[in-house]
C-alpha positions as a LaTeX table, in Angstrom:
\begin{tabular}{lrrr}
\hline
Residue & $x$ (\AA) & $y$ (\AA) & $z$ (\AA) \\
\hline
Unk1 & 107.11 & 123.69 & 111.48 \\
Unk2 & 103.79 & 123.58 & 112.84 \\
Unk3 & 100.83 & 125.05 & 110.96 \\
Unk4 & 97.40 & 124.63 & 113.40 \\
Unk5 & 94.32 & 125.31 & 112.53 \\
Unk6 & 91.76 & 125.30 & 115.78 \\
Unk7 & 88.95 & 126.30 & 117.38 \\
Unk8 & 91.03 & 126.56 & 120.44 \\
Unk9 & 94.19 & 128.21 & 120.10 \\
Unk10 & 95.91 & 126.69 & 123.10 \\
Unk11 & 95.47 & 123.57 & 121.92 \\
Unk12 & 98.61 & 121.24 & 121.33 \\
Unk13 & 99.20 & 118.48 & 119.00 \\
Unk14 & 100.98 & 115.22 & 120.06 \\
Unk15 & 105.07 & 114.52 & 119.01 \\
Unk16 & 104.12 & 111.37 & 116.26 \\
Unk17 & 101.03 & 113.16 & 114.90 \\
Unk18 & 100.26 & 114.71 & 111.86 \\
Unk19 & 96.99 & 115.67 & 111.66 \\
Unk20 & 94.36 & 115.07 & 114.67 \\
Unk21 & 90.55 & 115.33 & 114.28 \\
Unk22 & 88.99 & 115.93 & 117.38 \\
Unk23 & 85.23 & 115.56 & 117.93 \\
Unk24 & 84.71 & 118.01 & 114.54 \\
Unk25 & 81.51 & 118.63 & 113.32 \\
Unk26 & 81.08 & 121.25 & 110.00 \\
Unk27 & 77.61 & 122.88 & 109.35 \\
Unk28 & 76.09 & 124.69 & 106.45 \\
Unk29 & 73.54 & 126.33 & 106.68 \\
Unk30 & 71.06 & 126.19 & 103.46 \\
Unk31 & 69.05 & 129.03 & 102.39 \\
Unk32 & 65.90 & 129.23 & 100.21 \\
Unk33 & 66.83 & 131.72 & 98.04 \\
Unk34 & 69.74 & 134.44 & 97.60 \\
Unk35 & 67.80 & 136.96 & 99.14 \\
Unk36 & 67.31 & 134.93 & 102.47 \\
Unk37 & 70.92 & 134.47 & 102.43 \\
Unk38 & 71.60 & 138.07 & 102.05 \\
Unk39 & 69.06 & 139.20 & 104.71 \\
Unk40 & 71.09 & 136.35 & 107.19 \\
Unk41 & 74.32 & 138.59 & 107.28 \\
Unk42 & 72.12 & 141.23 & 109.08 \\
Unk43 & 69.89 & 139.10 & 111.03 \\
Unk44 & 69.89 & 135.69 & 112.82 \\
Unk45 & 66.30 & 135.37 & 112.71 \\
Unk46 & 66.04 & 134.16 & 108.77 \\
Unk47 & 64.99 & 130.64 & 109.07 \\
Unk48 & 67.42 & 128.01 & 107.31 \\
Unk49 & 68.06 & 124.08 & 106.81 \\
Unk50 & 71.46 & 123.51 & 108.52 \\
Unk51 & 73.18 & 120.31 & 107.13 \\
Unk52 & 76.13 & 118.40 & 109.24 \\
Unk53 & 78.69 & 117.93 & 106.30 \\
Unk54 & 80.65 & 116.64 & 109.04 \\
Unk55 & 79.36 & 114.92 & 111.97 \\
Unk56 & 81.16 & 114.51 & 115.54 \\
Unk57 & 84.49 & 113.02 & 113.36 \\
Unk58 & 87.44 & 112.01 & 116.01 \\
Unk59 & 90.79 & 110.48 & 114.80 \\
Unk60 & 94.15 & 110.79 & 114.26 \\
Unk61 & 96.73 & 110.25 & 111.30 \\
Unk62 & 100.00 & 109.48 & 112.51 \\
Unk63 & 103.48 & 110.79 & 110.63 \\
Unk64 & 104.35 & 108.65 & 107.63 \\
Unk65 & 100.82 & 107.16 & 107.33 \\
Unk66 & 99.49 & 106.48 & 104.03 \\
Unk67 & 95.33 & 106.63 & 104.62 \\
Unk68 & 92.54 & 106.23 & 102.11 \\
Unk69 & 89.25 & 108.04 & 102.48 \\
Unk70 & 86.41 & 106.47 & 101.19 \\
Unk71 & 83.03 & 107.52 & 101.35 \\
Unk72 & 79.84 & 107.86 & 98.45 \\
Unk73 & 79.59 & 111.73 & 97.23 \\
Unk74 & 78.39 & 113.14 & 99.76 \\
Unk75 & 79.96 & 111.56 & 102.29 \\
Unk76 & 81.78 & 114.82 & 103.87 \\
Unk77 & 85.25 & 113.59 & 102.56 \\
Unk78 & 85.98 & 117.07 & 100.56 \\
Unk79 & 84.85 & 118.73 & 103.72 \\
Unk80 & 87.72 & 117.28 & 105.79 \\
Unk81 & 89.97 & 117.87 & 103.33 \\
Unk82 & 88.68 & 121.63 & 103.03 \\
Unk83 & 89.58 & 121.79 & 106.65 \\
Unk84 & 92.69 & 120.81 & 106.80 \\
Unk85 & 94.06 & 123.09 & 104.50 \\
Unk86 & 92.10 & 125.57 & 106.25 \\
Unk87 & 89.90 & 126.44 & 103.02 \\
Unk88 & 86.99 & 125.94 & 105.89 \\
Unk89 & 86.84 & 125.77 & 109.25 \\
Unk90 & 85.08 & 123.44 & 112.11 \\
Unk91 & 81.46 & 124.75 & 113.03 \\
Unk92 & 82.42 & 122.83 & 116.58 \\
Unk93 & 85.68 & 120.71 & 117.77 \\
Unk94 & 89.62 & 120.94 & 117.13 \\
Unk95 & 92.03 & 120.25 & 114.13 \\
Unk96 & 95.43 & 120.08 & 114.76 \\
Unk97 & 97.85 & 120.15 & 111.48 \\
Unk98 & 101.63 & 119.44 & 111.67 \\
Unk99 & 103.38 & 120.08 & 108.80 \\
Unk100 & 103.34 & 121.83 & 105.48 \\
Unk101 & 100.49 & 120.84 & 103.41 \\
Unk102 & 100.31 & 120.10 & 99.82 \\
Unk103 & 96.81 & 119.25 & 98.64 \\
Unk104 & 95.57 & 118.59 & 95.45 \\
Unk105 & 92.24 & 119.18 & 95.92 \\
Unk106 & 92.11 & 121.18 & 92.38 \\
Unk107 & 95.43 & 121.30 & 90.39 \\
Unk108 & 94.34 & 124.01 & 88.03 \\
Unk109 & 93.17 & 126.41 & 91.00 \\
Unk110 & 95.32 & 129.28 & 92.37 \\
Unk111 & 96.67 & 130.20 & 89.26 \\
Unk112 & 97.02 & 134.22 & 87.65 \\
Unk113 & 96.01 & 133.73 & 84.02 \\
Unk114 & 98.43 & 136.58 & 82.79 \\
Unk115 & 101.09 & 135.36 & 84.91 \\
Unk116 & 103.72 & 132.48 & 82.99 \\
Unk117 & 103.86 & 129.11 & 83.93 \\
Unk118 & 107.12 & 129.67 & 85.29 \\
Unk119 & 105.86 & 133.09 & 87.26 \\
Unk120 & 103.19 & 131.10 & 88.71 \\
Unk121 & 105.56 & 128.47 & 89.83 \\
Unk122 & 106.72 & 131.56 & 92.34 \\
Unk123 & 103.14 & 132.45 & 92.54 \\
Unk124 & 102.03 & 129.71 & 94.51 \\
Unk125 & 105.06 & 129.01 & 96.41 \\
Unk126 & 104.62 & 132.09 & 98.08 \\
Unk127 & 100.84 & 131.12 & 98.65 \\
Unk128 & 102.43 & 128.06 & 100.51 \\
Unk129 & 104.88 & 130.15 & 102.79 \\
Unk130 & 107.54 & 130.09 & 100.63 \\
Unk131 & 110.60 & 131.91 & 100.30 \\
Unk132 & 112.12 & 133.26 & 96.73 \\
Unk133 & 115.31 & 131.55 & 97.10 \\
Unk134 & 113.89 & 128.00 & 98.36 \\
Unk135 & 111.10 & 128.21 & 95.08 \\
Unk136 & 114.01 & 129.12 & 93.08 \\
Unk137 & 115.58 & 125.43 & 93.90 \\
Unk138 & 112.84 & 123.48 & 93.90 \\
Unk139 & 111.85 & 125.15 & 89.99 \\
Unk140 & 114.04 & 123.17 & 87.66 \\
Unk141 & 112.40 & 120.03 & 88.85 \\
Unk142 & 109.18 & 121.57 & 88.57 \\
Unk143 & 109.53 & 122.80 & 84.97 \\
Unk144 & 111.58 & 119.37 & 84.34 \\
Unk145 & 108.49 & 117.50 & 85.64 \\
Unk146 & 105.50 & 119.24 & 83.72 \\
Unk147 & 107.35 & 118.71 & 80.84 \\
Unk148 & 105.42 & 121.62 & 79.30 \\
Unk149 & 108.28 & 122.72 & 76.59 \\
Unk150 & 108.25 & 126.78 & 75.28 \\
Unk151 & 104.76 & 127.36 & 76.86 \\
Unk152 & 106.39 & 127.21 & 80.48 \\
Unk153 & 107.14 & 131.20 & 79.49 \\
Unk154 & 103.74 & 131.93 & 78.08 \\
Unk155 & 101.01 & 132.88 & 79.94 \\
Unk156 & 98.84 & 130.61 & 81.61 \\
Unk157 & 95.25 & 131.48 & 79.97 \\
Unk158 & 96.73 & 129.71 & 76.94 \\
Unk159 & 96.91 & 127.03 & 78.73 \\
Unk160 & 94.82 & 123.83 & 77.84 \\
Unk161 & 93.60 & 122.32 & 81.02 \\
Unk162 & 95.60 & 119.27 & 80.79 \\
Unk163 & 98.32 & 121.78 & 80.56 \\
Unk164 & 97.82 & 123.76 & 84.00 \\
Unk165 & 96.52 & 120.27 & 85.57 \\
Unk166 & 100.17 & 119.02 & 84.70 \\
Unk167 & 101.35 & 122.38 & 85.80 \\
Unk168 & 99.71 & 121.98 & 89.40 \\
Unk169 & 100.55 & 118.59 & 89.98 \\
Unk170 & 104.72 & 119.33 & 89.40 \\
Unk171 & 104.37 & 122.26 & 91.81 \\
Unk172 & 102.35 & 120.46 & 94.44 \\
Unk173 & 104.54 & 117.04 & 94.67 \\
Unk174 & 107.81 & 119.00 & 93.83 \\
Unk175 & 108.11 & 121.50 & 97.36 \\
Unk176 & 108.92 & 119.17 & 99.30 \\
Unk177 & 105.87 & 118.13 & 101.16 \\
Unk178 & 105.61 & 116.79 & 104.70 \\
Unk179 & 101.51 & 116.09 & 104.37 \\
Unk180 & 100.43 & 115.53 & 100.77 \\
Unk181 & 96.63 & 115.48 & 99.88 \\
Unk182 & 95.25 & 114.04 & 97.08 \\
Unk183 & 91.46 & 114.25 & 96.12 \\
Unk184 & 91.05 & 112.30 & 92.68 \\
Unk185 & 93.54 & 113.95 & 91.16 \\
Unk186 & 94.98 & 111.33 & 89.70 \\
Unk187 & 91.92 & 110.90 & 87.43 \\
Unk188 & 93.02 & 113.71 & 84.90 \\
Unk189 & 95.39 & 114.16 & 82.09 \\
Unk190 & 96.45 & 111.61 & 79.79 \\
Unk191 & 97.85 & 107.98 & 80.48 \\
Unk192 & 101.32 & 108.74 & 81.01 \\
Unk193 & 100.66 & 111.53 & 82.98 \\
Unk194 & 98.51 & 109.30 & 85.00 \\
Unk195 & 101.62 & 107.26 & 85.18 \\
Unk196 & 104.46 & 109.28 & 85.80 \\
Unk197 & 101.80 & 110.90 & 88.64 \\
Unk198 & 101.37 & 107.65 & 90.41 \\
Unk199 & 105.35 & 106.74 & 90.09 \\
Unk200 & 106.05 & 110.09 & 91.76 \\
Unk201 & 103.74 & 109.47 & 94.59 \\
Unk202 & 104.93 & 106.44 & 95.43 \\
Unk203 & 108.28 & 107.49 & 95.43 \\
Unk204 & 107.23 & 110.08 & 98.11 \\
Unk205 & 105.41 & 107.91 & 100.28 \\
Unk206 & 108.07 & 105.10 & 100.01 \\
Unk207 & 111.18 & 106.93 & 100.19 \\
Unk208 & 110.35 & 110.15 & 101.91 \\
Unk209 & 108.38 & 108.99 & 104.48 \\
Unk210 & 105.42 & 111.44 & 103.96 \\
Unk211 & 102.10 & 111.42 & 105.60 \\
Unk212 & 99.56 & 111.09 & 103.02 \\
Unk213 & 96.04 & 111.05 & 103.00 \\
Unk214 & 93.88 & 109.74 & 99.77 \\
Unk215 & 90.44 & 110.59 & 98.24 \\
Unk216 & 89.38 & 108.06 & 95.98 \\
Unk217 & 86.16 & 105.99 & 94.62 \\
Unk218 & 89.01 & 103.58 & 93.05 \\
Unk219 & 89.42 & 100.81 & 95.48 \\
Unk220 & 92.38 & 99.66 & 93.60 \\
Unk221 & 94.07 & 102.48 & 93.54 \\
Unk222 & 94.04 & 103.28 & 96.59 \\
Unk223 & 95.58 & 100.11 & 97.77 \\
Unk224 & 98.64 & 100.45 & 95.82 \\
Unk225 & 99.61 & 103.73 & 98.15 \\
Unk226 & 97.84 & 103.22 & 101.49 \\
Unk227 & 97.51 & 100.99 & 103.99 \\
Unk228 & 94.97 & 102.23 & 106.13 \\
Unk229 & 91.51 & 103.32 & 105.25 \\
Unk230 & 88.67 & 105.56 & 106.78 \\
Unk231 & 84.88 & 105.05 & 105.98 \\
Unk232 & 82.51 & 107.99 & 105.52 \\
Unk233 & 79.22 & 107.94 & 105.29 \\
Unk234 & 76.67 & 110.92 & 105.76 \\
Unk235 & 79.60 & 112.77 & 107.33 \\
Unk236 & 80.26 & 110.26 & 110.07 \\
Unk237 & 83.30 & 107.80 & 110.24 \\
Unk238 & 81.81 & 104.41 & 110.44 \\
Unk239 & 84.89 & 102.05 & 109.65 \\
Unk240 & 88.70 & 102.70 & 110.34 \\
Unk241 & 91.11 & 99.98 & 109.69 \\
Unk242 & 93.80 & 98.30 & 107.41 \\
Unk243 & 92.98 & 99.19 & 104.07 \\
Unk244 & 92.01 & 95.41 & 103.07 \\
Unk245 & 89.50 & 95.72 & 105.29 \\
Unk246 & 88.01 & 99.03 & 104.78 \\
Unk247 & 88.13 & 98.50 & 101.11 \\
Unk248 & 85.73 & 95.01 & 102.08 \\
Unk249 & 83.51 & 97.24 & 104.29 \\
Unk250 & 82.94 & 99.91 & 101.95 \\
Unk251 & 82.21 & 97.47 & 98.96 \\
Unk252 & 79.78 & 96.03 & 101.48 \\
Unk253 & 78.29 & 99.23 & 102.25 \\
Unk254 & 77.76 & 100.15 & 98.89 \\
Unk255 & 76.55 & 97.10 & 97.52 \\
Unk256 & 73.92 & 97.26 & 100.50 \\
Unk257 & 72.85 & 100.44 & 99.43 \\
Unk258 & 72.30 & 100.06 & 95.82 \\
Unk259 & 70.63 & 97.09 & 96.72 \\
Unk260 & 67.95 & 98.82 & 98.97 \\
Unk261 & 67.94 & 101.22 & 96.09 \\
Unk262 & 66.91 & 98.94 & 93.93 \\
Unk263 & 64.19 & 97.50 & 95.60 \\
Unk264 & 62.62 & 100.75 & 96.53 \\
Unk265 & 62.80 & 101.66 & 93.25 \\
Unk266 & 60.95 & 98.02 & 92.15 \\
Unk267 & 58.40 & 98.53 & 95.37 \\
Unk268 & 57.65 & 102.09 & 94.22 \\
Unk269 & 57.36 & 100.61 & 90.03 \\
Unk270 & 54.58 & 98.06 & 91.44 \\
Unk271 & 52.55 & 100.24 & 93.40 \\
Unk272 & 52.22 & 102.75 & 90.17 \\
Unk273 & 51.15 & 99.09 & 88.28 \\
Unk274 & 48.29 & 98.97 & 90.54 \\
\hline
\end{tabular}
């Protein structure tokens, strides 16, 4: 299948690629006040701060890659992801998307409160495209997984939120994924959630040959899944390359930074002194 999301709709992606970046750049624009935004849907005039989340970005993930994406807050990493599932679109440039997507960008999202666990299993596969009868295989090892007992039946606004996240995370690694987006999800629930989360993963990316694509501020982490890593910073790519490496570069980035930090912060301390 072939889900594309473009600025151009002729635009083609190649045979070995799964997702293709090409020369994107995402603007906001920032308003003073409510009222100035309100007064912008009428006018073009208002005056504004526009802010390049995403700056000129250009690459390509190929099928079965594992990639890390590292970047400080801030960085536009949650902006390319945004993108890709097409929660957002480019301001200027092309993405090309090949595959069905399943991102967990928020694992509690996209759920109806009055709606069971088990209805909302059904709920969001159809959000994803999804027929009745292929949800209807894919649900006993979705209930099996989230391991959430009688309260798969009750509605979902009784839910504790380690409940829907473990909810969310059996439906989104249990369809069958061909792209699978993770954005620090992997940083809720308890520890053997954590565990049987990160066990699952890998057996996608290892046996399944899935292209998957990694949001992280854990280093560590994200060299057990990927071997490949992309460097954000101020919504420009400024390292790609093995994941060793881009985990060095990034350390090195952010130690240099915290270190001019500091000593602005020590410059600025001695002038008040005097």
């Amino acid at each position: 299948m072939s889900n594309i999301t473009t600025t151009n709709d002729n635009i083609e992606i190649s045979g070995d690629s799964a997702i293709e970046f090409r020369h994107v750049t995402k603007e906001y624009k920032l308003y003073k006040n409510d009222k100035q935004r309100f007064r912008a849907i009428f006018s073009k005039h208002v005056k504004c701060k526009v802010r390049k989340a995403v700056n000129d970005v250009d690459f390509t993930i190929r099928k079965g890659e594992a990639v890390a994406l590292f970047g400080r807050n801030g960085a536009g990493k949650s902006t390319l992801l945004k993108m890709i599932t097409g929660v957002t679109y480019p301001t200027k440039g092309d993405i090309v998307v090949d595959g069905r997507v399943s991102a967990l960008l928020e694992l509690t999202a996209g759920f109806d409160p009055e709606f069971t666990g088990r209805e909302n299993i059904y709920f969001r596969g159809q959000l994803m495209g999804m027929k009745n009868d292929e949800i209807a295989k894919l649900e006993p090892a979705i209930v099996d997984f989230a391991e959430l007992g009688d309260y798969m039946d009750q509605p979902v606004r009784t839910y504790s939120s380690g409940m829907k996240a473990r909810l969310g995370f059996a439906i989104n690694v249990n369809i069958e994924p061909e792209i699978l987006i993770v954005d620090e999800a992997l940083s809720v629930g308890d520890v053997s959630f954590k565990n049987k989360c990160t066990e699952k993963i890998n057996d996608l990316v290892n046996n399944y040959n899935i292209t998957f694509l990694f949001v992280t501020h854990s280093t560590k982490v994200a060299a057990e899944f990927c071997h490949r890593g992309i460097v954000l910073k101020k919504g420009a790519i400024v390292f790609d390359g093995t994941i060793d490496e881009s985990i060095a570069y990034y350390k090195d980035m952010v130690k240099t930074e915290d270190e001019e930090k500091r000593r602005k912060k020590q410059a600025a301390k001695e002038v008040r002194l005097f």
